[in-house]
C-alpha positions as CSV (number, residue, x, y, z in Angstrom):
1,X,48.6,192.2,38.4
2,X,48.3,188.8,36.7
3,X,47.9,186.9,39.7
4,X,44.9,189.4,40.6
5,X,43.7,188.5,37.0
6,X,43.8,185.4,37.4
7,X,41.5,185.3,41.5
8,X,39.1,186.9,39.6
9,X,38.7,184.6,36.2
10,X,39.1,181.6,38.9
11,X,36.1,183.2,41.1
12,X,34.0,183.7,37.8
13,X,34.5,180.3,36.1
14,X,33.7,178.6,39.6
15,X,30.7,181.0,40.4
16,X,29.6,180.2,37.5
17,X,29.2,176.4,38.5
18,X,28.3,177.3,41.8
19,X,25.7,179.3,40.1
20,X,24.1,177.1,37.9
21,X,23.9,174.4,40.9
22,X,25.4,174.2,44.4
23,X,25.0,170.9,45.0
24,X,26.8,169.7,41.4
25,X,29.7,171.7,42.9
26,X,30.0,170.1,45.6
27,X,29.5,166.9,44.3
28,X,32.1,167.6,42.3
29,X,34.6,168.7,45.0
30,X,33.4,165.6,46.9
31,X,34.4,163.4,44.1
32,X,37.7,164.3,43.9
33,X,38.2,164.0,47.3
34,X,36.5,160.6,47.2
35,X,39.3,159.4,44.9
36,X,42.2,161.5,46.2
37,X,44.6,158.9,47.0
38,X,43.9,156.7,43.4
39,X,43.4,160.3,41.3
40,X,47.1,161.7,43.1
41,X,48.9,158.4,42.3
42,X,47.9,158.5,38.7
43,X,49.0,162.1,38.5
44,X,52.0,161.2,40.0
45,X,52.8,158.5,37.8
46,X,52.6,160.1,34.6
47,X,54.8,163.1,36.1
48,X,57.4,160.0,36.8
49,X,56.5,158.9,33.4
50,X,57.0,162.5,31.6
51,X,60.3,162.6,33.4
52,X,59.2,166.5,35.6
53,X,60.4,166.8,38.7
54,X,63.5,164.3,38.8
55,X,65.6,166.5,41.3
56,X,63.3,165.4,43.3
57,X,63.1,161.8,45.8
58,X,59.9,159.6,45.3
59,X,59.3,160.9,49.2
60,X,59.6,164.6,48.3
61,X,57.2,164.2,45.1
62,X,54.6,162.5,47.3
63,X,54.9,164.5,49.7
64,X,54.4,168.0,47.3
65,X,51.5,166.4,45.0
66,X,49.6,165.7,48.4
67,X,49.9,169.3,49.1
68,X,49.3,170.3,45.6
69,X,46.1,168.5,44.7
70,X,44.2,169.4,48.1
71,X,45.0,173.3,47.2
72,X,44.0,172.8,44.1
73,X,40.8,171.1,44.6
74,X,40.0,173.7,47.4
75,X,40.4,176.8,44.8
76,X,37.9,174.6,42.7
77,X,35.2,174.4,46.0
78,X,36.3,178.1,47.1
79,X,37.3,180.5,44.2
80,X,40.2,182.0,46.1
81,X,43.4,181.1,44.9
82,X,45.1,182.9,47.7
83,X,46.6,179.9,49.7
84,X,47.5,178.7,46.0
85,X,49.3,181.2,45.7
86,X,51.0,181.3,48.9
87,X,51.9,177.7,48.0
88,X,53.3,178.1,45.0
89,X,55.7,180.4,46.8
90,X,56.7,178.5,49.3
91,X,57.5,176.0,46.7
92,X,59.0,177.5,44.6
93,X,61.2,178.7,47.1
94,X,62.0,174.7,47.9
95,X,62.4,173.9,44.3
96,X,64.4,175.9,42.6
97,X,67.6,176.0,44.4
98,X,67.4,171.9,42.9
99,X,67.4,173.4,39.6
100,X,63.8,172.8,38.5
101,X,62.4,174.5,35.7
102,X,59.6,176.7,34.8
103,X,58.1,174.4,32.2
104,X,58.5,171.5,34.8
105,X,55.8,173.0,37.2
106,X,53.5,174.1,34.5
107,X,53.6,170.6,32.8
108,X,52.4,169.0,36.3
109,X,49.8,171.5,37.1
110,X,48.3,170.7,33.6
111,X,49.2,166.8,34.0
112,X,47.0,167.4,37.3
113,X,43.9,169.6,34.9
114,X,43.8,166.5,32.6
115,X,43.7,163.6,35.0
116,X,41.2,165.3,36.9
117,X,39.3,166.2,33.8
118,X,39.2,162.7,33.1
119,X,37.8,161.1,36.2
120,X,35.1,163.9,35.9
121,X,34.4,162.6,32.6
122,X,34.5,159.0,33.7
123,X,32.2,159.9,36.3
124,X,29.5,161.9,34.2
125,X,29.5,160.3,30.6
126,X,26.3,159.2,30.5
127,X,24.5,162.1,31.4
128,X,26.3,164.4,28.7
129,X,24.6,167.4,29.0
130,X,25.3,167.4,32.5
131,X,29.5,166.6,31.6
132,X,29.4,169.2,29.3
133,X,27.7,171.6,32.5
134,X,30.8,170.4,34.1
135,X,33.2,170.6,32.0
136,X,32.0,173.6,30.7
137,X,32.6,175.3,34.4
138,X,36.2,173.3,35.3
139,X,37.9,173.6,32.2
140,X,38.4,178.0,32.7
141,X,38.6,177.4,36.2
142,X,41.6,174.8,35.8
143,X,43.7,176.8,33.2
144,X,43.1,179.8,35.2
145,X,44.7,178.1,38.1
146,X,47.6,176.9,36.2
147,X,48.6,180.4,34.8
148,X,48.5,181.7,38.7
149,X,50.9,179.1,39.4
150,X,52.8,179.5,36.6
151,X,53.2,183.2,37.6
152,X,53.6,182.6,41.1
153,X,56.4,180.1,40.1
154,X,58.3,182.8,37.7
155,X,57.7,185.7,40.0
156,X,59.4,184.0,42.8
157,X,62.2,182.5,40.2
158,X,63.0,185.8,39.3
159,X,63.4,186.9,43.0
160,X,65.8,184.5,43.6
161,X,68.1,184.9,40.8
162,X,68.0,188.8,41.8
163,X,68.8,187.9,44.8
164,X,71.5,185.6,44.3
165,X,73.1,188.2,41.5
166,X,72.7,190.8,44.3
167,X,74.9,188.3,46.5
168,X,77.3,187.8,44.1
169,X,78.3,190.8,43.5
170,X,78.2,192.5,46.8
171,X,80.6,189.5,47.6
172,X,82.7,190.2,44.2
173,X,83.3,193.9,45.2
174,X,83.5,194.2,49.1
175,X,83.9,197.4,50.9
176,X,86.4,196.8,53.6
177,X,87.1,199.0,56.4
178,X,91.0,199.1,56.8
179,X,91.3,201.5,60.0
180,X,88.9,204.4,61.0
181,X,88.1,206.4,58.3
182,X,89.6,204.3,56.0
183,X,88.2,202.3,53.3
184,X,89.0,199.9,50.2
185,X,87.4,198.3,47.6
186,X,89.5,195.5,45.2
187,X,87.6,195.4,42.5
188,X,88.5,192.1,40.6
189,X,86.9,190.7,37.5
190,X,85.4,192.3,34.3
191,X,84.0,195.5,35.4
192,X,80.7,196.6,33.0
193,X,78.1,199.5,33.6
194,X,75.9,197.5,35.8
195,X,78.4,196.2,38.1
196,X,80.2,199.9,38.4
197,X,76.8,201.9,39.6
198,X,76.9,198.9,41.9
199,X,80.1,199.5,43.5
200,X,79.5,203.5,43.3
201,X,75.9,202.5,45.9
202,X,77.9,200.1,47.7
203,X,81.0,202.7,48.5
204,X,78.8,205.6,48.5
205,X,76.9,203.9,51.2
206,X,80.4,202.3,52.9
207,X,81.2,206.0,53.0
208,X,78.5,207.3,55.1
209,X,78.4,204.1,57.7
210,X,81.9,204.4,58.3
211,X,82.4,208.1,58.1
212,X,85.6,207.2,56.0
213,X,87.7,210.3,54.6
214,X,89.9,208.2,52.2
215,X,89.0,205.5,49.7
216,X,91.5,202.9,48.0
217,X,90.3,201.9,44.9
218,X,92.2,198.7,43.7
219,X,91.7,197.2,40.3
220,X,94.7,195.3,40.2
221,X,92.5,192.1,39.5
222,X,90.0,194.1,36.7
223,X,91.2,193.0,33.4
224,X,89.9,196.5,31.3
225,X,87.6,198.9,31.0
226,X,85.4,200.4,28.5
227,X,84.6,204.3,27.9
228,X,81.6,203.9,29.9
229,X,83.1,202.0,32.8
230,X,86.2,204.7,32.3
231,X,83.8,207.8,33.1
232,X,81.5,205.9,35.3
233,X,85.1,205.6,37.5
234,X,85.6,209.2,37.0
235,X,82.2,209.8,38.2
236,X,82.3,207.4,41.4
237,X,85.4,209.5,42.3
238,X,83.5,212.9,42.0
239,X,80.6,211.2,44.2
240,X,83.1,210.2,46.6
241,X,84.5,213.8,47.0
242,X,80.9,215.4,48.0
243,X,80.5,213.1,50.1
244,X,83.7,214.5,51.9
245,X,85.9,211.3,50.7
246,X,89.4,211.3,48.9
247,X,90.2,208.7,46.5
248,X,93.0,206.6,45.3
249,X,93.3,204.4,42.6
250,X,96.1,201.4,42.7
251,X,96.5,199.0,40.3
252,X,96.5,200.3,36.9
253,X,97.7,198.2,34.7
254,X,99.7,199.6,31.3
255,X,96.5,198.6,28.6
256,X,94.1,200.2,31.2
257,X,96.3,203.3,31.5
258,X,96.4,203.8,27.9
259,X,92.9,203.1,27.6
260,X,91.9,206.1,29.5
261,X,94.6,208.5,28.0
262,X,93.4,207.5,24.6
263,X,89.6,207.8,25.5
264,X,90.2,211.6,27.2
265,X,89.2,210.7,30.5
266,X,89.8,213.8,32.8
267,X,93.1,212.3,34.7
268,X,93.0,215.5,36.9
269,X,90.3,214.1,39.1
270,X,91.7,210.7,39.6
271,X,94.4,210.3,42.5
272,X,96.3,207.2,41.4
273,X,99.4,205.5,42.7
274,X,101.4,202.5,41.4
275,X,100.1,199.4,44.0
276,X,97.6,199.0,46.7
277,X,100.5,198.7,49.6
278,X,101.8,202.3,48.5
279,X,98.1,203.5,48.0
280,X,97.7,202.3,51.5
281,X,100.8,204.2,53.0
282,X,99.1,207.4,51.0
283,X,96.4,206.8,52.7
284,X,97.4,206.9,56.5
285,X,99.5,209.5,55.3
286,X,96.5,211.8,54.5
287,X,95.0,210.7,57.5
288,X,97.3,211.9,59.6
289,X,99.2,208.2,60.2
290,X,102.8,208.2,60.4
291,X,104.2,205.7,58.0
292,X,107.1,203.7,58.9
293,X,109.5,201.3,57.8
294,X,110.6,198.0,59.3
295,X,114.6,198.1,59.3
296,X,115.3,195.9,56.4
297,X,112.6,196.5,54.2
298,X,112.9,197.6,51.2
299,X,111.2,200.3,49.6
300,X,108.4,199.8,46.4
């Protein structure tokens, strides 16, 4: 919705120049791409001199400004801030993973407003009702411009880190099939509300692509659990069960076990043996597996 916002306030401030005179607008847009080499290097000198953009090489910065000021200046002839948008994507989707902040590509996209700003005033001051015709007309359209890339820029940002929490948990509790119809999922780490409706999606949806009947739930490697995270477990096992899965839980260690018999969880419903090799054995045993032993090995 903001970027929309912004298309249209862009589109007004510019028809609004275009309106008053066609030709000043494209003197306008002619001057600045007159001076496009001299007006980019002094924008990119005062970014080096501001100290933005320093995970960046020297190449990579000219290279980005380039492409910056030519969209920018073509919102300014055009109105549409589309292809300024899709830009802002596309580098924000470059940037970020080098660690470069929000207020880093707002600061440049406003360095970029006042340097042009002044070359427009350099260029008109001694007509000043015409500068202030100008001015009047690129100043709205300019700030517009940098809140859509601003928004663009913290739109995609937050996509990313979704994404990359996404990632990291789907890799910190992995559904693993162990034989047909068998499933487990090590849970390791702290284990909080968010992360447990996780892993009841993830094994809920394990469930149905495998067609698994039994579940091992290990949390040898989750350090405790909280009332919520206690019932949320109870909960994930009762999911499990409807959708025609039993469940096991191995692991428990003594301050988790006395954590759920002091909080009243409903033990009944949870299936638990003492590690994951003998929930394992269980396991094929419910499946139908015969379990045996190696001569020489000893028993858990």
């Amino acid at each position: 919705m903001h970027t929309d916002d912004s298309e249209v306030h862009v589109k007004r401030a510019v028809a609004d120049l275009s309106g008053q005179d066609d030709e000043l607008l494209s003197e306008l847009v002619a001057h600045l791409r007159e001076h496009r080499s001299k007006l980019r290097q002094q924008w990119a000198t005062r970014i080096h001199d501001t100290h933005l953009l320093e995970a960046m090489t020297l190449q990579e910065m000219a290279v980005e400004t380039t492409s910056v000021y030519d969209n920018y200046v073509e919102v300014l002839e055009t109105g549409s801030v589309e292809a300024l948008q899709h830009y802002a994507r596309d580098l924000s989707e470059r940037i970020i993973p080098r660690g470069v902040e929000t207020h880093e590509v707002v600061g440049i996209v406003l360095l970029l407003r006042d340097v042009l700003a002044r070359s427009l005033f350099e260029k008109y001051q001694g007509d000043l009702p015409l500068l202030n015709q100008v001015l009047d007309a690129y100043e709205p359209a300019a700030n517009r411009i940098a809140n859509t890339v601003a928004v663009s820029f913290v739109d995609e940002r937050e996509r990313v880190i979704r994404q990359q929490q996404d990632a990291l948990r789907e890799l910190s509790t992995p559904v693993l099939r162990v034989r047909e119809r068998l499933l487990i999922l090590p849970i390791i780490g702290v284990l909080d509300s968010e992360r447990a409706r996780q892993l009841t999606e993830q094994l809920l949806s394990g469930i149905r692509t495998h067609r698994a009947k039994v579940v091992v739930i290990d949390i040898t490697g989750a350090p405790e659990v909280d009332a919520t995270v206690a019932n949320h477990l109870v909960q994930t096992v009762d999911a499990c069960r409807l959708m025609g899965a039993g469940v096991i839980i191995t692991g428990l260690s003594p301050k988790i076990a006395q954590t759920l018999v002091t909080l009243g969880v409903d033990l009944s419903k949870i299936y638990t043996m003492g590690d994951l090799q003998g929930g394992l054995e269980e396991a094929e045993r419910l499946l139908g597996y015969a379990v045996t032993r190696e001569a020489g090995a000893t028993s858990s």
